[in-house]
mmCIF file as Biopython writes it, N, C-alpha, C and O atoms, coordinates in Angstrom:
data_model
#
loop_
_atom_site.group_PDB
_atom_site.id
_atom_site.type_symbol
_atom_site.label_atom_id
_atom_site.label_alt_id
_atom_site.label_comp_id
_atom_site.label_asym_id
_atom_site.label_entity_id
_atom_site.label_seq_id
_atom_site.pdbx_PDB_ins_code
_atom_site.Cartn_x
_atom_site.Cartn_y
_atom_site.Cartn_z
_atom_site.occupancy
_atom_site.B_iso_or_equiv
_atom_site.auth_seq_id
_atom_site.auth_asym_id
_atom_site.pdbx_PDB_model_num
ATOM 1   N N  . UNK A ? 1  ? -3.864  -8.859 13.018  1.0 0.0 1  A 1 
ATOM 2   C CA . UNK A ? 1  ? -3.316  -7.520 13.035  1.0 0.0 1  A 1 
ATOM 3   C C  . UNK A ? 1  ? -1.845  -7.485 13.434  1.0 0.0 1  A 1 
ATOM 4   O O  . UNK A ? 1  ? -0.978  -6.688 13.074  1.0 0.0 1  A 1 
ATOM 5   N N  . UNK A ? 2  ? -1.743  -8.710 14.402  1.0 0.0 2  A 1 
ATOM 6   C CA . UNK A ? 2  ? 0.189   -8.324 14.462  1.0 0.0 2  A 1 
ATOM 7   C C  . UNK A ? 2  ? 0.759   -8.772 13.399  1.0 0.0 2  A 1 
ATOM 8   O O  . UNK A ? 2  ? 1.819   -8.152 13.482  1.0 0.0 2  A 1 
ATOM 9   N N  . UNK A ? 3  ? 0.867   -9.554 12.207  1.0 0.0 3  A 1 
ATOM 10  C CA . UNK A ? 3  ? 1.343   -9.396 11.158  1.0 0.0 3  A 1 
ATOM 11  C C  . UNK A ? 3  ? 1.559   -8.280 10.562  1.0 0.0 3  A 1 
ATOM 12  O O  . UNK A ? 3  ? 2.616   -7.667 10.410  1.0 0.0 3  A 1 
ATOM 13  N N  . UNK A ? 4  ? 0.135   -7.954 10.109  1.0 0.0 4  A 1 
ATOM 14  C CA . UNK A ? 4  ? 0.457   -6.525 9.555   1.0 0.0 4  A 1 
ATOM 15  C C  . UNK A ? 4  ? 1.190   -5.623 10.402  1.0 0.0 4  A 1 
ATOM 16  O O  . UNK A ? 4  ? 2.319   -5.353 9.990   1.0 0.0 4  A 1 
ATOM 17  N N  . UNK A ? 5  ? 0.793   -5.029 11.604  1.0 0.0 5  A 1 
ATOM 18  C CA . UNK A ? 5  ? 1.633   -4.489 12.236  1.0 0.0 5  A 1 
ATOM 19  C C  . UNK A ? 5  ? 3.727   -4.618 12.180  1.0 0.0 5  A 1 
ATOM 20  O O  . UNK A ? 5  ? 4.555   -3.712 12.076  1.0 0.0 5  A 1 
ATOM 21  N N  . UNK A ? 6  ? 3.880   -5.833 12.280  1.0 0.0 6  A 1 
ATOM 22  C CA . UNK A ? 6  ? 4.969   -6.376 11.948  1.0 0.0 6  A 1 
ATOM 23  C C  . UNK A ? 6  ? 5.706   -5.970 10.636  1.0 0.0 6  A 1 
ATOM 24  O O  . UNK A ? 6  ? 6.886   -5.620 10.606  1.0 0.0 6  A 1 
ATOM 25  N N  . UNK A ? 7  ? 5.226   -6.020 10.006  1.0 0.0 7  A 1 
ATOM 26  C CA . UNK A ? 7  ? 5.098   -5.722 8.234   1.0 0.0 7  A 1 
ATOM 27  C C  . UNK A ? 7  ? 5.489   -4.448 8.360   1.0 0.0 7  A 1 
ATOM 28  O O  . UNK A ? 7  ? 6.654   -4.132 8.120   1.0 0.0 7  A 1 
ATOM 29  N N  . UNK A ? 8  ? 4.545   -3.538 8.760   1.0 0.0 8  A 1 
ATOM 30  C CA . UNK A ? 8  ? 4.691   -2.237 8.604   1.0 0.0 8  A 1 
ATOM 31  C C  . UNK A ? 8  ? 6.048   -1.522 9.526   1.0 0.0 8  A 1 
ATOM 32  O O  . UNK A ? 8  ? 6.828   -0.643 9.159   1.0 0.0 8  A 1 
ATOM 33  N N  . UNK A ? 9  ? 6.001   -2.060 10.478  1.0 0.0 9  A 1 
ATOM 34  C CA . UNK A ? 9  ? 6.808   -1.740 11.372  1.0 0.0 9  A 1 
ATOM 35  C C  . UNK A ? 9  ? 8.746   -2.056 10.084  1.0 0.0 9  A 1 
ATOM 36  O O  . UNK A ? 9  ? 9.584   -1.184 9.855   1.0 0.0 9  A 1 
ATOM 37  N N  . UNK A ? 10 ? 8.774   -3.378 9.636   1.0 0.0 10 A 1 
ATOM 38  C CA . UNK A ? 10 ? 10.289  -3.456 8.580   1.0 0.0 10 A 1 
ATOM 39  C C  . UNK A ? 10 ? 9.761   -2.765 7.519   1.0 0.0 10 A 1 
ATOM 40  O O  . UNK A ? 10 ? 10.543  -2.177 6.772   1.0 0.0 10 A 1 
ATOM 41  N N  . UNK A ? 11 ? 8.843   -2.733 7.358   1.0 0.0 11 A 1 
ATOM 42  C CA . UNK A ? 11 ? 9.161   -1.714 5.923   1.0 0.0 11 A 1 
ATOM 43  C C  . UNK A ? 11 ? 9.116   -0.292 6.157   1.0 0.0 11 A 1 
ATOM 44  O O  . UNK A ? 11 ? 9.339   0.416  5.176   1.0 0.0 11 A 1 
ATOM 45  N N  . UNK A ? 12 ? 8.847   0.330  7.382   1.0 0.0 12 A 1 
ATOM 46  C CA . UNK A ? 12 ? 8.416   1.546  7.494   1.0 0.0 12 A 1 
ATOM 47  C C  . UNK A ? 12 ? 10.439  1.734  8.050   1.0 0.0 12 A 1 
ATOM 48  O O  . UNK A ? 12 ? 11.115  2.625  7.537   1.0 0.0 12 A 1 
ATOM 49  N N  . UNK A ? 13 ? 11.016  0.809  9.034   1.0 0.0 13 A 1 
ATOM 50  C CA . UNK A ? 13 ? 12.586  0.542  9.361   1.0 0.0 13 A 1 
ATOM 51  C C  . UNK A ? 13 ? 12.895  0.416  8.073   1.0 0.0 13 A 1 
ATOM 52  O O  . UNK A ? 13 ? 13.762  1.290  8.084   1.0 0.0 13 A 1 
ATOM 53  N N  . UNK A ? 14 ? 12.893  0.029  6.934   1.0 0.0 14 A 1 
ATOM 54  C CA . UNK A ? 14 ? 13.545  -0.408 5.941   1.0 0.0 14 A 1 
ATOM 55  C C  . UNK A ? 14 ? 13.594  0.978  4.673   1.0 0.0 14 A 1 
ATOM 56  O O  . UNK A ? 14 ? 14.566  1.266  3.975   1.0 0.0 14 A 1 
ATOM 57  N N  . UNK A ? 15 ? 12.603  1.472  4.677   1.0 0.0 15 A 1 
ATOM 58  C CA . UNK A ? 15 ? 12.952  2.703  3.756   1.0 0.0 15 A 1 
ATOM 59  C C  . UNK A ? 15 ? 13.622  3.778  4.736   1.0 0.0 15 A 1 
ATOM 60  O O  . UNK A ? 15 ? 13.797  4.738  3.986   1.0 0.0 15 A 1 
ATOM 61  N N  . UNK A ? 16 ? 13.898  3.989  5.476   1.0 0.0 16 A 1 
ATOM 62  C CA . UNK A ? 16 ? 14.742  4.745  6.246   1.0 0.0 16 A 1 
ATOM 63  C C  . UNK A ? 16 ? 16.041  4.333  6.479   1.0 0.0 16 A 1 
ATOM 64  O O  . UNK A ? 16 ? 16.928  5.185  6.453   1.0 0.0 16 A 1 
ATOM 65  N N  . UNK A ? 17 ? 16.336  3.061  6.725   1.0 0.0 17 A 1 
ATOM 66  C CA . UNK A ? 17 ? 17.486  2.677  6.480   1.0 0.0 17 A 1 
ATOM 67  C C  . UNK A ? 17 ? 18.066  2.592  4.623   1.0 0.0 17 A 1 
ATOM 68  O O  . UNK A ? 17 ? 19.275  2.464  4.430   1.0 0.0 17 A 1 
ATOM 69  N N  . UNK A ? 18 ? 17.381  2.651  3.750   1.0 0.0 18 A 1 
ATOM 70  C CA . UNK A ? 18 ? 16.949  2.305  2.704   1.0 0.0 18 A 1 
ATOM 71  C C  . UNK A ? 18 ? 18.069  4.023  2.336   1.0 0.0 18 A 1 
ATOM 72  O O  . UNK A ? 18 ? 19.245  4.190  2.012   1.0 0.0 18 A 1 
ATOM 73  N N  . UNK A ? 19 ? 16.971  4.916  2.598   1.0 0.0 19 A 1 
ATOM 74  C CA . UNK A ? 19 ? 17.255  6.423  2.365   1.0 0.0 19 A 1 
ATOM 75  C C  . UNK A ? 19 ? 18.450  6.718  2.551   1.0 0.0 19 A 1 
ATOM 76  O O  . UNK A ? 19 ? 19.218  7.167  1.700   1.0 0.0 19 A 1 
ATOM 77  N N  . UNK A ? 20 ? 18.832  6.343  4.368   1.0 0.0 20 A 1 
ATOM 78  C CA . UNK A ? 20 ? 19.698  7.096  4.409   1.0 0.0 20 A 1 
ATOM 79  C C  . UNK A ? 20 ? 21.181  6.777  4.106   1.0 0.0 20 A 1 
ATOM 80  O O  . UNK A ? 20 ? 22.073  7.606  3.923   1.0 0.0 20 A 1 
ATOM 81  N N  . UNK A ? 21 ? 21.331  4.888  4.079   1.0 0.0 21 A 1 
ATOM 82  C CA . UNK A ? 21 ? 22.343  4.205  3.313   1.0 0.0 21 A 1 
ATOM 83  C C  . UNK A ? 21 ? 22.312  4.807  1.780   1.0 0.0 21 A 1 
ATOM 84  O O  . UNK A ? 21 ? 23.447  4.699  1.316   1.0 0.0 21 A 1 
ATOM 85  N N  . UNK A ? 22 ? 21.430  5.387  0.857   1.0 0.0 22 A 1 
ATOM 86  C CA . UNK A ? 22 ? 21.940  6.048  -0.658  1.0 0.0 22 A 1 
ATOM 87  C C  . UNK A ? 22 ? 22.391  7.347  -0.395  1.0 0.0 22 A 1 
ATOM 88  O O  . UNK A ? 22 ? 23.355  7.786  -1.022  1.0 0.0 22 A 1 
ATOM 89  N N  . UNK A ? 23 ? 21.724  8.123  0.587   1.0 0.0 23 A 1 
ATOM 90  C CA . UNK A ? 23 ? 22.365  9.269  0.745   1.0 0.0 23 A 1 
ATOM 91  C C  . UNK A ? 23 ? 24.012  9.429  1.096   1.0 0.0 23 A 1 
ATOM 92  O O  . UNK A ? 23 ? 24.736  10.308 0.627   1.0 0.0 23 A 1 
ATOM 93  N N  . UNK A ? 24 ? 24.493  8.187  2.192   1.0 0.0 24 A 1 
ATOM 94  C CA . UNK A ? 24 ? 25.353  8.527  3.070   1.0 0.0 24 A 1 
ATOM 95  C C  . UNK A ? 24 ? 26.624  8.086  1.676   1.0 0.0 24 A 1 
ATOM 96  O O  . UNK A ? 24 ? 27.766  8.537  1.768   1.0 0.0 24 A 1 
ATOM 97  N N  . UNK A ? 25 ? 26.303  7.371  0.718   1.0 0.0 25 A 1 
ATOM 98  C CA . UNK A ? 25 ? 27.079  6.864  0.165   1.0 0.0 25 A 1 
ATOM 99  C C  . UNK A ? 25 ? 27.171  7.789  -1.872  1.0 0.0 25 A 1 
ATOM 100 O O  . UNK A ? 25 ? 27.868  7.707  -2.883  1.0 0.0 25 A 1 
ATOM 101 N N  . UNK A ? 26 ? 26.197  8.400  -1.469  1.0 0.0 26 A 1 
ATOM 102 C CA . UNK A ? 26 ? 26.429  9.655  -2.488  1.0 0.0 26 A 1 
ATOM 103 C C  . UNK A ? 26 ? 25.508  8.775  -3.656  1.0 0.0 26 A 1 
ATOM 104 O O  . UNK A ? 26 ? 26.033  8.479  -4.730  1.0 0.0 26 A 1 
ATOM 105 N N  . UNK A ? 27 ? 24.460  8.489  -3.426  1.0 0.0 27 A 1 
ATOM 106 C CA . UNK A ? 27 ? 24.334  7.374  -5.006  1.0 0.0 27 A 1 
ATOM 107 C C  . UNK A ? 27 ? 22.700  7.667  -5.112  1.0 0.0 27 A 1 
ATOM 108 O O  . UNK A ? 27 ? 21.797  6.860  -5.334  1.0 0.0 27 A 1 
ATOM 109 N N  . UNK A ? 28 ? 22.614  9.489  -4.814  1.0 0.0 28 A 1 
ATOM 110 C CA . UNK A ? 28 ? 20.876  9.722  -5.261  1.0 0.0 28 A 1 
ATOM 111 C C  . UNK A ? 28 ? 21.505  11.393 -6.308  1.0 0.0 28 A 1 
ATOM 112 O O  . UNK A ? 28 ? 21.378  12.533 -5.861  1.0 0.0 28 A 1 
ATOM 113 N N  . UNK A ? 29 ? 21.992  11.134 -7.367  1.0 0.0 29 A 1 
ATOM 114 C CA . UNK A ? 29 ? 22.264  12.048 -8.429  1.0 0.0 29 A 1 
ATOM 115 C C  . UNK A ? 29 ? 21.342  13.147 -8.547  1.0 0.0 29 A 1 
ATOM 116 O O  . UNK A ? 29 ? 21.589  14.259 -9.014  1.0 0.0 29 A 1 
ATOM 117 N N  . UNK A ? 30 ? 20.454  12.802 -8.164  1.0 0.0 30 A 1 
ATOM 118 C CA . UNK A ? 30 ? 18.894  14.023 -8.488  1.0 0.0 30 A 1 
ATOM 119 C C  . UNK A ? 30 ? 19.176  14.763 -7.571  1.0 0.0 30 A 1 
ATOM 120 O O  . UNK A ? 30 ? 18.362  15.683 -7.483  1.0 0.0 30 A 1 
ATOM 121 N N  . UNK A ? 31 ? 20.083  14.797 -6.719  1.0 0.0 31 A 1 
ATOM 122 C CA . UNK A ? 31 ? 20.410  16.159 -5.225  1.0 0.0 31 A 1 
ATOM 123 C C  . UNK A ? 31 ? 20.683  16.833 -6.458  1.0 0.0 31 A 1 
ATOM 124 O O  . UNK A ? 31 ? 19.693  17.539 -6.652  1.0 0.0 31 A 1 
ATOM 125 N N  . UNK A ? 32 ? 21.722  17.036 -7.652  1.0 0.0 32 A 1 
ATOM 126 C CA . UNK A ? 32 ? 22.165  17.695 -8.082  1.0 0.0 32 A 1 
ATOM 127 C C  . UNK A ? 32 ? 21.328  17.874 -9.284  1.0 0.0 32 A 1 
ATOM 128 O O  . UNK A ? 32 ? 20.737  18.953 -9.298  1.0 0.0 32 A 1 
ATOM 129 N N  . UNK A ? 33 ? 21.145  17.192 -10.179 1.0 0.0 33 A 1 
ATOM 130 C CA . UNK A ? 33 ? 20.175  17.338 -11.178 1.0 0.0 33 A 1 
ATOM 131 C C  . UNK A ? 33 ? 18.874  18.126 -10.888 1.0 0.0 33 A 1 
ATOM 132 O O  . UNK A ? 33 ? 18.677  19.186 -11.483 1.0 0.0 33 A 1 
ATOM 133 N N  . UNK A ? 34 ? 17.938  17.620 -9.951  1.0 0.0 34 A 1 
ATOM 134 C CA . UNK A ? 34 ? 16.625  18.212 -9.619  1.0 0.0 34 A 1 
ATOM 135 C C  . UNK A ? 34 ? 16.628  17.774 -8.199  1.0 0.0 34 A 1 
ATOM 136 O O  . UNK A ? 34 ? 16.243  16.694 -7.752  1.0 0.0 34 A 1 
ATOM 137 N N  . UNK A ? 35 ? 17.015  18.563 -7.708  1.0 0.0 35 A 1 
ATOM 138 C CA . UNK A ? 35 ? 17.211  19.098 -6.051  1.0 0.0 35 A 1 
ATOM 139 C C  . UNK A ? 35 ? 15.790  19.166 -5.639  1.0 0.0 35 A 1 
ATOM 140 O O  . UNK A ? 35 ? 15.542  18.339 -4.762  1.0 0.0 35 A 1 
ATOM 141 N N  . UNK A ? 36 ? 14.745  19.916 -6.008  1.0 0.0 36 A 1 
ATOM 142 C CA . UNK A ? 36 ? 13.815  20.459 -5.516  1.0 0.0 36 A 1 
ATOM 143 C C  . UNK A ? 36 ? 12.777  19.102 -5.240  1.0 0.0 36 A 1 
ATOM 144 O O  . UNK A ? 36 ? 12.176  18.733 -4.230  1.0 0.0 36 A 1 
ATOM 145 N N  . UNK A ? 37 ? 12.873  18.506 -6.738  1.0 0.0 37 A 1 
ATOM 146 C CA . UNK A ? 37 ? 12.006  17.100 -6.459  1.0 0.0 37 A 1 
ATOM 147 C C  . UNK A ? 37 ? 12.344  16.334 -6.106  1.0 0.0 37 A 1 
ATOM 148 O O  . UNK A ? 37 ? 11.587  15.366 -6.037  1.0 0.0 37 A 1 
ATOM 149 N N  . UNK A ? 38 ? 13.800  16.207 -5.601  1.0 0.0 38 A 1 
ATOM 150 C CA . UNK A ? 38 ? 14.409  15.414 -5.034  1.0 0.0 38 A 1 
ATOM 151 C C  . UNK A ? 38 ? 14.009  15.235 -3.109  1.0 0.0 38 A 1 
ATOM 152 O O  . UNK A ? 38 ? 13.879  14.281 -2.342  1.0 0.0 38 A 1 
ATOM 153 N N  . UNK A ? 39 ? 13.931  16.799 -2.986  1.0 0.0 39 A 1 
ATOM 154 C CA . UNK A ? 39 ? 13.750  16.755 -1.304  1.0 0.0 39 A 1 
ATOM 155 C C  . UNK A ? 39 ? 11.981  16.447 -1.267  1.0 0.0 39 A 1 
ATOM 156 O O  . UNK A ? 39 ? 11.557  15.783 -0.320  1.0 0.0 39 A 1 
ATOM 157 N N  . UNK A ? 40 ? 11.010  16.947 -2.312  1.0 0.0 40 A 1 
ATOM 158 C CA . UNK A ? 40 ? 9.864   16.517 -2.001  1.0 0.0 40 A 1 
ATOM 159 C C  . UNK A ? 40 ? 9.527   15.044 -1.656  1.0 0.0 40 A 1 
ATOM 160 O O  . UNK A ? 40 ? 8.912   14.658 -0.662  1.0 0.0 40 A 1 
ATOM 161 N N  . UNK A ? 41 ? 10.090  14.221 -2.753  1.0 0.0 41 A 1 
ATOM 162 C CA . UNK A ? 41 ? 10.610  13.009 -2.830  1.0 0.0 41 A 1 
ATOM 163 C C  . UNK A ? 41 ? 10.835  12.524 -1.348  1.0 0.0 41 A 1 
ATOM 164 O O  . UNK A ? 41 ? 9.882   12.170 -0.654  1.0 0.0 41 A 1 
ATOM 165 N N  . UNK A ? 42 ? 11.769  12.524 -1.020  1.0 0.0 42 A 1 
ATOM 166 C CA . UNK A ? 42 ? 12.076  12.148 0.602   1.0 0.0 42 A 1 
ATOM 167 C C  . UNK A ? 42 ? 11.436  12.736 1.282   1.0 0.0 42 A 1 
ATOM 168 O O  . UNK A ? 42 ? 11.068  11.972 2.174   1.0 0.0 42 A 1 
ATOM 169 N N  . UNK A ? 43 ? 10.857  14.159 1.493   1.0 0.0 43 A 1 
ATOM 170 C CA . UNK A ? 43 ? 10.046  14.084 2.699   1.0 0.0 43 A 1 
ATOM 171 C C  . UNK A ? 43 ? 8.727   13.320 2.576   1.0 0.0 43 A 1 
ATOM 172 O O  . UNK A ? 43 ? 8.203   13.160 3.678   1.0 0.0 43 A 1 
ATOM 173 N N  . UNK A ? 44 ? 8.048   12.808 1.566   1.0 0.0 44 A 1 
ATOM 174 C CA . UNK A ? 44 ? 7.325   11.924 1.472   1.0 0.0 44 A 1 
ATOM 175 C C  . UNK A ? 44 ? 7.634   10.573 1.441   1.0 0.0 44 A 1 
ATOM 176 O O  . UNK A ? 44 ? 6.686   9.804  1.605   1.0 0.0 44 A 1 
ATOM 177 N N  . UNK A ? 45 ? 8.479   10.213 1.309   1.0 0.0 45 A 1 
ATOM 178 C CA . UNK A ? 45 ? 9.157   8.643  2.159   1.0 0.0 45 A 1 
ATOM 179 C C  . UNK A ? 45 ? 8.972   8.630  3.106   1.0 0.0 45 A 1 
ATOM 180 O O  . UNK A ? 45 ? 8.159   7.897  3.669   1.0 0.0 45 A 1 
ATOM 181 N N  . UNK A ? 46 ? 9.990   9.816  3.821   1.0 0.0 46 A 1 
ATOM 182 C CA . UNK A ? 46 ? 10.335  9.203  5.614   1.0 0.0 46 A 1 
ATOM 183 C C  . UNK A ? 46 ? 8.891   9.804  6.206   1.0 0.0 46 A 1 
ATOM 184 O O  . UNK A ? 46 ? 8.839   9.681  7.430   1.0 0.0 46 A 1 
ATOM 185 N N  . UNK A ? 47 ? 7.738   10.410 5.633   1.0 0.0 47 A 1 
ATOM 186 C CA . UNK A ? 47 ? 6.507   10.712 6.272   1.0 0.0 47 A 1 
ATOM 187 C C  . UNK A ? 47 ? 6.091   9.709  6.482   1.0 0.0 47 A 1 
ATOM 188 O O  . UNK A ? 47 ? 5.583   9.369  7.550   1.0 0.0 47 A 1 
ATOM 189 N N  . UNK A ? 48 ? 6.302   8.620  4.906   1.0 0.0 48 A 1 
ATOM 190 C CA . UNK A ? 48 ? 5.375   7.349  4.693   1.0 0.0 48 A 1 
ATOM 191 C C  . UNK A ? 48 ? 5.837   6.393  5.950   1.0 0.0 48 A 1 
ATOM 192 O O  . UNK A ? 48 ? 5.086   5.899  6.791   1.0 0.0 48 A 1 
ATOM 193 N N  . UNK A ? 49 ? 7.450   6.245  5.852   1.0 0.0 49 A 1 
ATOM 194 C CA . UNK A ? 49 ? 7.692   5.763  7.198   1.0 0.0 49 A 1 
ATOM 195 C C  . UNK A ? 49 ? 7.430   5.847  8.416   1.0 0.0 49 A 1 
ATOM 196 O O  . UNK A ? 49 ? 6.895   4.966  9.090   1.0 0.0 49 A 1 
ATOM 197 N N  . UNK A ? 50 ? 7.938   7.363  8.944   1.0 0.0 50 A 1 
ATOM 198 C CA . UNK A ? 50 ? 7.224   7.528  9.613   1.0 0.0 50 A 1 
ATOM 199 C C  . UNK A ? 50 ? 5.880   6.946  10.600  1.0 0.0 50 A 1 
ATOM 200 O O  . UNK A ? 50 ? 5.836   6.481  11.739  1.0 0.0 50 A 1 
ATOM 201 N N  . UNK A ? 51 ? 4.737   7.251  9.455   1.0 0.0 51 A 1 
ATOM 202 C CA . UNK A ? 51 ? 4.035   6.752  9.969   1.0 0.0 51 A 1 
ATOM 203 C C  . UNK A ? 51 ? 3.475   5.425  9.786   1.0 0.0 51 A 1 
ATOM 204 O O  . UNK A ? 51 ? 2.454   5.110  10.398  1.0 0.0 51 A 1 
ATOM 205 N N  . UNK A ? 52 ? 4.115   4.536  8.912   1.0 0.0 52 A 1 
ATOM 206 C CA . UNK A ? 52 ? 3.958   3.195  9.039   1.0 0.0 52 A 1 
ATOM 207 C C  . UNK A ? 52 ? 4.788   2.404  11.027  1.0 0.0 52 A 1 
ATOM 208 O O  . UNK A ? 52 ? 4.566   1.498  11.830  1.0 0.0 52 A 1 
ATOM 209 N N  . UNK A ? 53 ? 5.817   3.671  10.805  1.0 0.0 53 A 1 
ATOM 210 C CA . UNK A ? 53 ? 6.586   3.063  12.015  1.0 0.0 53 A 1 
ATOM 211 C C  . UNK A ? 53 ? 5.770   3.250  13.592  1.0 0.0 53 A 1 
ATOM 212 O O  . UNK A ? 53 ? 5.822   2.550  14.603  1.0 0.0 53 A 1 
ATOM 213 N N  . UNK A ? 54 ? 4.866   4.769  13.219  1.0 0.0 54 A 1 
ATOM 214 C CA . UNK A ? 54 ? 3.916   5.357  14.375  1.0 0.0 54 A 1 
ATOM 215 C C  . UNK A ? 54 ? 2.807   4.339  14.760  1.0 0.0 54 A 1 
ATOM 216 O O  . UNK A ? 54 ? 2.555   3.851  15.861  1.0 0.0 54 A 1 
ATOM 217 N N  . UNK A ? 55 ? 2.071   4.104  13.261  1.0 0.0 55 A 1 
ATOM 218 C CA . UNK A ? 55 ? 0.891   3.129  13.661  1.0 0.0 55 A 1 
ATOM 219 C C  . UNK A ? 55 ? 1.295   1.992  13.791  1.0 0.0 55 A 1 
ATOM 220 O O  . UNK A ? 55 ? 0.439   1.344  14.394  1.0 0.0 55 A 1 
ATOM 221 N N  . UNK A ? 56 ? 2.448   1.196  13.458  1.0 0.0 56 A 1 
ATOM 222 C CA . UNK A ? 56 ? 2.925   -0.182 13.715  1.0 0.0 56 A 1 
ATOM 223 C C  . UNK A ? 56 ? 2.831   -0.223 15.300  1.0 0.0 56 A 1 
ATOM 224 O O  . UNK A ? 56 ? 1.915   -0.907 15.756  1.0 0.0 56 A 1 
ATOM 225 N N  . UNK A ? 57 ? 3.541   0.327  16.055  1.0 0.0 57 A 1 
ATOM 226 C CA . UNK A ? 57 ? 4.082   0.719  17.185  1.0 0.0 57 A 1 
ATOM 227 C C  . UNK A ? 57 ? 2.677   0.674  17.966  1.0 0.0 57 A 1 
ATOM 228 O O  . UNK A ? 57 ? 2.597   -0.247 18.778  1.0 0.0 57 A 1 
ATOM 229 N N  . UNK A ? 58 ? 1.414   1.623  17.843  1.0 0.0 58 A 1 
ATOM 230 C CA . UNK A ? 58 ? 0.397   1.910  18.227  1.0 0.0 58 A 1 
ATOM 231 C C  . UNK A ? 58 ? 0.186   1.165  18.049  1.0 0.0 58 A 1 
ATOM 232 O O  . UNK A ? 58 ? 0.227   0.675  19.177  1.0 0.0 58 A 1 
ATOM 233 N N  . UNK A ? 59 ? -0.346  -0.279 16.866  1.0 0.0 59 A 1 
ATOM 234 C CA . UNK A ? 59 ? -1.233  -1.312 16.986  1.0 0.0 59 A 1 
ATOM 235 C C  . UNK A ? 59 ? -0.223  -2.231 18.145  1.0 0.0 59 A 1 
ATOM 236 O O  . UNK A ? 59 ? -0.863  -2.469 19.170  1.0 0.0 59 A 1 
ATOM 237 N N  . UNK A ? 60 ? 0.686   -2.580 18.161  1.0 0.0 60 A 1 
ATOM 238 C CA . UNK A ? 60 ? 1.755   -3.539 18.822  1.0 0.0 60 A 1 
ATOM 239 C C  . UNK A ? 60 ? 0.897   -3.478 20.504  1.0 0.0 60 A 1 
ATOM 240 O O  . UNK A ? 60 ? 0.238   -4.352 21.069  1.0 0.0 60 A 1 
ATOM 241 N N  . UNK A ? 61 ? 1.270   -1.996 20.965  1.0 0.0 61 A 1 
ATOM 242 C CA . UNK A ? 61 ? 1.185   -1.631 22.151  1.0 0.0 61 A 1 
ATOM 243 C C  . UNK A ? 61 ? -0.016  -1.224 22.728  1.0 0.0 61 A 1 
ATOM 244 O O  . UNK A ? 61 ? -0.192  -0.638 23.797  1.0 0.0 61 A 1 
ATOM 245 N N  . UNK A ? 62 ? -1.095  -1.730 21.614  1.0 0.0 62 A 1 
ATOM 246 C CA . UNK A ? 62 ? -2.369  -1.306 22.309  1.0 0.0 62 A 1 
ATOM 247 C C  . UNK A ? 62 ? -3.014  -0.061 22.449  1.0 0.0 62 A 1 
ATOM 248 O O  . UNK A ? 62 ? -4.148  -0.026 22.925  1.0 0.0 62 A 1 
ATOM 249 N N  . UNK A ? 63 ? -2.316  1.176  22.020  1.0 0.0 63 A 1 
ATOM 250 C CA . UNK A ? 63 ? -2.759  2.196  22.390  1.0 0.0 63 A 1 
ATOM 251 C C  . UNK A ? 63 ? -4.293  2.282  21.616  1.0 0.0 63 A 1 
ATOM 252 O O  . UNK A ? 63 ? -4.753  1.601  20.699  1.0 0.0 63 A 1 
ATOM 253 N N  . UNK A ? 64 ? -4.885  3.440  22.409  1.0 0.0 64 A 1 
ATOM 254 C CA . UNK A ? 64 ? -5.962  3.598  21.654  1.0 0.0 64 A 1 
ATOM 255 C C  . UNK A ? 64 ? -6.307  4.252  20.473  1.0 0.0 64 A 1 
ATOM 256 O O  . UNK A ? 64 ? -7.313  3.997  19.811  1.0 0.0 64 A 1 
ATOM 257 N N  . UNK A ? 65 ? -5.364  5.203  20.179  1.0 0.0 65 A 1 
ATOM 258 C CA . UNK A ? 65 ? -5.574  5.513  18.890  1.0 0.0 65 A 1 
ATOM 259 C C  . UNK A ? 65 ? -4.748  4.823  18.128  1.0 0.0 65 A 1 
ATOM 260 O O  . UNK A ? 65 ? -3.869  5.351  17.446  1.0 0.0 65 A 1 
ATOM 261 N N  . UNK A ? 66 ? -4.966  3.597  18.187  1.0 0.0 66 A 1 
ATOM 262 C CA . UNK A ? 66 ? -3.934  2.384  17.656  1.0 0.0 66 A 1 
ATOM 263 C C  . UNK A ? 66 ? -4.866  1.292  17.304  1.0 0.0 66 A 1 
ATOM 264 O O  . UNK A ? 66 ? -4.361  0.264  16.852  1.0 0.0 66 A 1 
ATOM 265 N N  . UNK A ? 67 ? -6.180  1.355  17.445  1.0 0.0 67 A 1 
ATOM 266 C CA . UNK A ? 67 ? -6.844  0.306  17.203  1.0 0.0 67 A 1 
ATOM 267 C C  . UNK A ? 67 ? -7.375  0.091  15.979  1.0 0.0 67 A 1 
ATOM 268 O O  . UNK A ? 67 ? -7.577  0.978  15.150  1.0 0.0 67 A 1 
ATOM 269 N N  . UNK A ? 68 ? -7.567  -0.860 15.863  1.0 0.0 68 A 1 
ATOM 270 C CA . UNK A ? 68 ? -8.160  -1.685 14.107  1.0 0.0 68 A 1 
ATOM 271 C C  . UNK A ? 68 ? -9.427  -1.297 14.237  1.0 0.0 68 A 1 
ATOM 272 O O  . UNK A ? 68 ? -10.002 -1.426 15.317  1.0 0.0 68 A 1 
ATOM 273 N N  . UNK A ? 69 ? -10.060 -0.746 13.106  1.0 0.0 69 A 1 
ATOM 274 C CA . UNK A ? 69 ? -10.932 -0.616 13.258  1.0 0.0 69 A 1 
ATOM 275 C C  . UNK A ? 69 ? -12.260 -1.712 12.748  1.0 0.0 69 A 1 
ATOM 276 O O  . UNK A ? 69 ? -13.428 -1.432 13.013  1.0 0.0 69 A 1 
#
């Protein structure tokens, strides 16, 4: 499980860094083209992150609603 945990933990860091390096640098065209599916789009990334980064964290540290089942 700490592999995976591990795993999840850079990729859940990595599309967030991922996101916000295209944003900061102007290079996601669909803000302007299709705005609307554009923000659905990302808030379902950084959710996915999110919580890859939540449960990574939780399995790491033991918590209990962190356990493998």
């Amino acid at each position: 499980m700490i592999f995976a945990s591990i795993v999840a933990l850079v990729v859940g860091t990595g599309m967030i860094g991922q996101w916000i390096m295209f944003l900061a640098t102007g290079q996601v065209p669909e803000l302007k083209t299709e705005p609307l599916r554009i923000r659905f789009h990302l808030v379902a990334e950084f959710a996915t992150a999110i919580g890859l980064f939540v449960g990574s964290t939780g399995l790491l540290t033991n918590r209990p609603w962190g356990r493998s089942a």
